[in-house]
C-alpha positions in Angstrom: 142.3 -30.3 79.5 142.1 -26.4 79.8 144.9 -24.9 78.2 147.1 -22.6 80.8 149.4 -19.5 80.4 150.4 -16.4 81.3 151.3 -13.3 78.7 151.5 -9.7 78.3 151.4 -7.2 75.8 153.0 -3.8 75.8 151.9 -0.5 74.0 153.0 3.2 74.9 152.4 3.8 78.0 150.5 0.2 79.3 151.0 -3.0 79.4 147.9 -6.0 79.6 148.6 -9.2 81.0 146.8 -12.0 80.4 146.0 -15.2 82.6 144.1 -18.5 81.9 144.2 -21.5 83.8 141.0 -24.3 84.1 138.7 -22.3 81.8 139.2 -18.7 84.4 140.8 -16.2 82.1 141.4 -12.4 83.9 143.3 -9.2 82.4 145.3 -6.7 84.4 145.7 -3.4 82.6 148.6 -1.4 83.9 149.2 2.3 83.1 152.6 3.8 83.8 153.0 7.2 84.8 155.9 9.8 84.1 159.1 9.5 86.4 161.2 13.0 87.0 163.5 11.2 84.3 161.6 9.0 82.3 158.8 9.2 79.7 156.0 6.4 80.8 156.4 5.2 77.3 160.2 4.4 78.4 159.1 3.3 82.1 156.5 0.5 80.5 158.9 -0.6 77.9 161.7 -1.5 80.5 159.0 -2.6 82.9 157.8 -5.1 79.3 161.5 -6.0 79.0 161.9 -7.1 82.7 158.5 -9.5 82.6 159.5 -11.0 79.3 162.1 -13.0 81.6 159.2 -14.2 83.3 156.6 -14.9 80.4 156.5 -13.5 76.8 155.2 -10.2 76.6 154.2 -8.5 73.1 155.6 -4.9 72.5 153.4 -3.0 70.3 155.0 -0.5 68.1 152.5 2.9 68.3 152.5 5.6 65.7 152.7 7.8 68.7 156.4 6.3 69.4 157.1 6.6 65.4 156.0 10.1 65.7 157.9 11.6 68.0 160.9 9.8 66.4 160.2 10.6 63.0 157.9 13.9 63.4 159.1 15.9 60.5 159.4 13.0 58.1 155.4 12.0 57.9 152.6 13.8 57.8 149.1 12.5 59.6 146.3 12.4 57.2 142.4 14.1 59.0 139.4 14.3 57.9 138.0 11.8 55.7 140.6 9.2 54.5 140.5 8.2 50.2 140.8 4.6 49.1 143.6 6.4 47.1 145.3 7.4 50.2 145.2 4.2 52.2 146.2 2.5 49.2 149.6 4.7 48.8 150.4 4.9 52.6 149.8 1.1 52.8 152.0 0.6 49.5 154.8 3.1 51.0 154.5 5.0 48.0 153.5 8.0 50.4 155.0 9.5 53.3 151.8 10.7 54.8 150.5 8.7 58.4 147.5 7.2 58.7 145.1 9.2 62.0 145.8 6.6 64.7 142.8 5.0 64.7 143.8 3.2 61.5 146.3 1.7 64.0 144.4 -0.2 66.7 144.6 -3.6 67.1 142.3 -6.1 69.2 144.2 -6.7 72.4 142.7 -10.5 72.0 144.9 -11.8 69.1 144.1 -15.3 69.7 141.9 -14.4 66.6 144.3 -13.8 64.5 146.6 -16.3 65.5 143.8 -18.8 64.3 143.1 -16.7 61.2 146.8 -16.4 59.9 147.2 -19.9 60.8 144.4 -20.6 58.3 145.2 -18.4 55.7 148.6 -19.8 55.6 147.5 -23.6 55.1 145.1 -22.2 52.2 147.2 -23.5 49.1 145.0 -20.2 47.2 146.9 -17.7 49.8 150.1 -16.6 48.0 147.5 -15.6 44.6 145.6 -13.7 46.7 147.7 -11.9 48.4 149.5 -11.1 44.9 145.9 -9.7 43.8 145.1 -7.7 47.1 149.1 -5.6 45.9 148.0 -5.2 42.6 145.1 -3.8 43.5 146.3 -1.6 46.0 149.0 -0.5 43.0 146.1 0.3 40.6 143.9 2.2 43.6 147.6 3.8 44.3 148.4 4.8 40.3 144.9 6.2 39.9 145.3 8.7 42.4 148.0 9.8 41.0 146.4 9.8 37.6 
């Protein structure tokens, strides 16, 4: 039997819904536009919150949100991005940004789903992910070195 459902995803200023049902899938991409008093940002996340009564909708979190929140805090790196410097902005041992394409994420994260769900029946997962943070310490400490 074909598995059937209905989601959405939200992020900025559109929102994806997806449908499946007997092995049909389709996507609707909507993109909200600026009211006199809203941001579309703000229009798409009520319009996210209203649907999630409906089905479960996804909000993604974009830098472009963080950065209008948190503009003067964090500086967006250009040009061409170190080991060094991914290695300290992933740690949080720096307070620069990451340039947004750093960011994206596949809007099919059925994917993921599968590969987190494997990772985390892999008895061998916790040591690796304690070698993958000591290794971004050590890429992190000889920057600053």
């Amino acid at each position: 039997m074909s598995q059937k459902y209905l989601r959405g995803q939200s992020k900025g200023d559109s929102m994806i819904i997806f449908y499946h049902m007997q092995d049909v899938s389709h996507r609707f991409r909507i993109k909200f536009a600026v009211s006199e008093i809203k941001t579309s940002h703000d229009v798409c996340r009520e319009c996210a919150e209203k649907m999630a009564n409906y089905f479960p909708v996804k909000a993604i979190v974009t830098t472009e949100t963080v950065n209008h929140e948190n503009a003067s805090d964090k500086t967006i790196l250009h040009g061409e991005v170190t080991l060094s410097d991914l290695a300290n902005v992933v740690t949080r041992t720096s307070k620069n940004q990451l340039p947004a394409v750093y960011n994206s994420m596949p809007t099919d994260t059925t994917d993921i789903g599968v590969l987190l769900k494997l990772c985390l029946s892999d008895p061998s997962f916790p040591a690796y992910v304690e070698q993958v943070e000591k290794e971004l310490d050590n890429l992190a400490l000889n920057a600053n070195a």
